[in-house]
N, C-alpha and C positions, 0 to 999 in steps of 0.2 A: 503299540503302547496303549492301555487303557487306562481308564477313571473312572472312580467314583460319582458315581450321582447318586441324588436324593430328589427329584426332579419331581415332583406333581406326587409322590408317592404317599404323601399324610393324607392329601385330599383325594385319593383311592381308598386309603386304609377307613378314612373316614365316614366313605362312602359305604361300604363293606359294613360296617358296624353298624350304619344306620340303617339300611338295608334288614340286617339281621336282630337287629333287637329295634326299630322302631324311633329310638331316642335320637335326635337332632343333635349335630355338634359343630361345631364353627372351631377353625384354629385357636382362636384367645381360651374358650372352652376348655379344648383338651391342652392347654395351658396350664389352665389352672387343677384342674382335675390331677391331673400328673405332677403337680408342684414343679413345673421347669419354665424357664423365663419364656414369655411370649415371644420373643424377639428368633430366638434358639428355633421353637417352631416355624414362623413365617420364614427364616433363612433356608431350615433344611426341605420345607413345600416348596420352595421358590429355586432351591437346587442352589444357594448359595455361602452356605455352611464352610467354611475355613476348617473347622475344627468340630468334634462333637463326643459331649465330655460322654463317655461311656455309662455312671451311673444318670444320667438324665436320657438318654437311650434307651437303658433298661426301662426305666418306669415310663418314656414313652408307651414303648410295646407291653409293657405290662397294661397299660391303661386299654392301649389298644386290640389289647389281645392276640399280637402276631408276634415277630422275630426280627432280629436285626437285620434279616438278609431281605425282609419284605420292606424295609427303609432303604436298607445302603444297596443299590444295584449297580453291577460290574460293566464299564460301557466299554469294548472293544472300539478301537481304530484303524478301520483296513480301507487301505488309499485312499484317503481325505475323505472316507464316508465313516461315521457315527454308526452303528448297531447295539441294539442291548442285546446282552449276553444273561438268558437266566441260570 
């Protein structure tokens, strides 16, 4: 049986963006940039997200310039050991 994580994935993606264009961004940042509550960001960096509404998703990755699939990654469980699955 697997899970979803969202585990350290905004502060790769964010990493990646700064990287590529130069400009600095902190979680609260692409908060605001993206119009979605800060709270929503620091949960799904922290891989603690319950739930995530779909259109704050999108305009995550739109901000960010990736995909859904570069947020939500598929964690396989094969005998009490964790693997990510790309």
């Amino acid at each position: 049986m697997g899970t979803i994580s969202t585990k350290g994935q905004i502060t790769i993606l964010i990493g990646k963006r700064q990287a590529a264009t130069g400009e600095r961004m902190s979680l609260r940042s692409l908060a605001e940039i993206a119009a979605v509550p800060k709270d929503l960001v620091y949960r799904l960096d922290a891989g603690q997200a319950r739930y995530v509404d779909l259109h704050a998703l999108a305009r995550l990755c739109n901000t960010l310039h990736c995909r859904a699939s570069d947020v939500l990654k598929w964690v396989e469980e094969k005998d009490g050991c964790t693997s990510q699955s790309l």
